[in-house]
N, C-alpha and C positions, 0 to 999 in steps of 0.2 A: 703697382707690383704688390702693394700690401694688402689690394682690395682683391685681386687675385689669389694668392695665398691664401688670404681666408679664407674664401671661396671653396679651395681644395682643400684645408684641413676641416672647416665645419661638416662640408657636405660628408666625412666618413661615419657623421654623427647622425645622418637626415632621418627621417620617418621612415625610410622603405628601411631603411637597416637598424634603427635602434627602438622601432612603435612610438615614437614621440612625435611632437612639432617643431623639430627642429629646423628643418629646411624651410618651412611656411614661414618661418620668423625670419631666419636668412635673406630668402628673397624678399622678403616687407622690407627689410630692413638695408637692401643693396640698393632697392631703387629711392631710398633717401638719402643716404649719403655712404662713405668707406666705412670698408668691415676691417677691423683692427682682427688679425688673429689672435689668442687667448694661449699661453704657455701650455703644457702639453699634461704640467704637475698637476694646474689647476682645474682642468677640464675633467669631468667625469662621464662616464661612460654607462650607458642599461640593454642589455639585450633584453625581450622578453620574448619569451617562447610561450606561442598558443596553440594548445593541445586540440585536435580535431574534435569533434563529437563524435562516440563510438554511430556508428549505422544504425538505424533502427531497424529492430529486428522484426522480421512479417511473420501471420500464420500462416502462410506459404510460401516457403524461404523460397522454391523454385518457379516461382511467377514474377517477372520484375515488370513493375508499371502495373496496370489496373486502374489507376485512380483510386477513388472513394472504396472498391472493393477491397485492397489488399493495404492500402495507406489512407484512411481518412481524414481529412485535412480536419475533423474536430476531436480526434486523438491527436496529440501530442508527446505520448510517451512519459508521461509526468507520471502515471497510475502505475503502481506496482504492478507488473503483471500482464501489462496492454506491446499488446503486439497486431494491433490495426484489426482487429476481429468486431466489426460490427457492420456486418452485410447489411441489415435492415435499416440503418439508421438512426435507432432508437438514442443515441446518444449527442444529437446533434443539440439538444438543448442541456447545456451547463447543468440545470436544475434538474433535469432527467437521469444524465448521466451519475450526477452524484448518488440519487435515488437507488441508482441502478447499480451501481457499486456498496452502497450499503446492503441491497437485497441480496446481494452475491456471495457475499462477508459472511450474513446471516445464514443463509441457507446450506453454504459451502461448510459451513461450521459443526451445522447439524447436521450435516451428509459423515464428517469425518467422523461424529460421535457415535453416528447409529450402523458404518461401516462396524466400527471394534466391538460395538453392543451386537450384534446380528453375530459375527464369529466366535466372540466366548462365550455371548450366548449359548449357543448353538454345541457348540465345544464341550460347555460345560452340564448343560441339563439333556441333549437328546434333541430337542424339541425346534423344529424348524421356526425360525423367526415370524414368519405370517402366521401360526398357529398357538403361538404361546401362550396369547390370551383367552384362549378357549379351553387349555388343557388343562383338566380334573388334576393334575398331580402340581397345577402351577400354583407359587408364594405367593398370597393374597392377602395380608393381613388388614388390609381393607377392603371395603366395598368399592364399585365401582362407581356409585353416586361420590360416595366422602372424597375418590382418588381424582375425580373429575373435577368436584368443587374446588378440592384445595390447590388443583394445577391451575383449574382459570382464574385464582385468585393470586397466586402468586405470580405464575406468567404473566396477566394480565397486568398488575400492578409492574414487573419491568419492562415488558414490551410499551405500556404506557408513558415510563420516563424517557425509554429510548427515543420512543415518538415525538416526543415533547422535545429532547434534546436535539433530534435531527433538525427539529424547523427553527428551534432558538436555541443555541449553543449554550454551554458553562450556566443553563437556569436550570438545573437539575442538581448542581454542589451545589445548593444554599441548604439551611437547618430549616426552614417550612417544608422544604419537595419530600423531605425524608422523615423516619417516624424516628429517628433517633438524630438527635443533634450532631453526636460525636459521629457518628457513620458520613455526617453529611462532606467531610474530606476525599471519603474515599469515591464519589461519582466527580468529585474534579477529572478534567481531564488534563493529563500530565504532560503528553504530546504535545496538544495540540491539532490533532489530526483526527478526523472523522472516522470512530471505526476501530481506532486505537487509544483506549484512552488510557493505557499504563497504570502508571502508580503502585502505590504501594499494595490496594484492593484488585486490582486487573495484572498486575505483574509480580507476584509474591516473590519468586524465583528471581526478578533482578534478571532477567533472561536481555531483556533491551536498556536498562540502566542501571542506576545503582543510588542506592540508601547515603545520605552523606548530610551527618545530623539529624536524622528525622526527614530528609526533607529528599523526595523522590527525584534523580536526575536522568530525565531517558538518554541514552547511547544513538542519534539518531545513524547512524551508521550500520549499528548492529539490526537496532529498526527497520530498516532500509532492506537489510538483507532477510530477516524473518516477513516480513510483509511477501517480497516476493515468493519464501517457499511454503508459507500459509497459502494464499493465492491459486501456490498451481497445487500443492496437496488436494484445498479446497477442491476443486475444479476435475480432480481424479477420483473422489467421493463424490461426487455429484454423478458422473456418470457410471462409477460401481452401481452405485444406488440404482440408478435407471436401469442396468441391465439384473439387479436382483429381480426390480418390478417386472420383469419381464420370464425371468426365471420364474418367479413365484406363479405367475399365470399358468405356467406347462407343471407344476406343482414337483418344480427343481430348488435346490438350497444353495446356497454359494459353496457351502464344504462338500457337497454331493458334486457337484458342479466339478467340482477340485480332484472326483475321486480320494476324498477322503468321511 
């Protein structure tokens, strides 16, 4: 009777109903010898409740199934921003797609700079964006040898450490990578994350962390959520861009364009 009883008070406690191994023990433990049941004070109790994984979202919500083309089994959804878009395959190798996520970062960046630069450009002087460097009324206080020089030299010199830092991570904050010692804090990367490296030099504004003694702490939550609308921003400057270039061919302006 007692070996019964247990029986029916443990089992309220078993794996299928409280996520433990309770019942495994149980039954180990009935085919050795009687189960004493345990007072009701001293027995504790755990539900745990797990949360599904939201669905992963496709770039064609209205196709379900495809395979490879609409869910690629080497997307994961980890990537800010991925929603199973790699038709070609390009991203089947880890080392690619990382690659390929920096060049998107980079590019998407300059897409959104030269979007705002092309409109108040444009806004403000008259002068269609494709033609500003040719125009006799345009600001020139240098040459265009000195403006060439000093941009391959400086570009070159970041684009160089970024290079460096993509193949070998955190060897770019030491005091040799940099011409100034006390600078050399500010290329740590604060993250952790490829792409985003915060800090107090890459995040002044405190937009994803915050200052707490001197010492940079990223928000990765808030992170989480700037990454994504960096990303698709990115991603809608890129194809502004593309249809200026297209514009510009028929020798149209994006504020013309606009009827403005």
């Amino acid at each position: 009777m007692a070996s019964t009883s247990g029986t029916v008070i443990n089992g309220l406690g078993s794996s299928f109903l409280c996520g433990g191994n309770r019942s495994q023990a149980l039954w180990g433990a009935s085919s050795i010898g009687p189960i004493v049941a345990t007072p009701a004070a001293t027995r504790k109790r755990k539900l745990i409740v797990v949360a599904a994984a939201p669905p992963k979202k496709s770039w064609l919500p209205a196709v379900k199934g495809g395979g490879n083309l609409v869910d690629p089994e080497w997307l994961d959804g980890s990537l800010p921003g991925d929603y199973g878009f790699d038709p070609l395959g390009l991203g089947k190798d880890p080392t690619f797609l990382k690659w390929y996520r920096e060049a998107e970062l980079i590019h998407g960046r300059w897409a959104m700079t030269a979007v705002v630069g092309i409109f108040i450009g444009q806004a403000w002087s008259g002068v269609p964006w494709f033609e500003a460097g040719a125009d006799p009324g345009a600001i020139a206080p240098f040459s265009f040898g000195s403006l060439l020089g000093t941009q391959l030299l400086l570009m070159g010199w970041v684009e160089s450490k970024r290079w460096v830092d993509f193949f070998n991570p955190k060897s770019q904050s030491v005091e040799w990578a940099t011409p100034w010692s006390k600078t050399a804090e500010n290329f740590a990367n604060a993250t952790g994350q490829q792409g985003y490296p915060g800090g107090k030099f890459f995040d002044p504004l405190g937009l994803a962390g915050t200052i707490q003694n001197g010492v940079y702490i990223p928000d990765y939550d808030k992170l989480e959520r700037l990454q994504l609308a960096e990303i698709k921003h990115a991603r809608i400057a890129m194809l502004a861009m593309l249809i200026f270039y297209f514009e510009a061919g028929q020798g149209k302006t994006p504020l013309g364009a606009l009827g403005l």
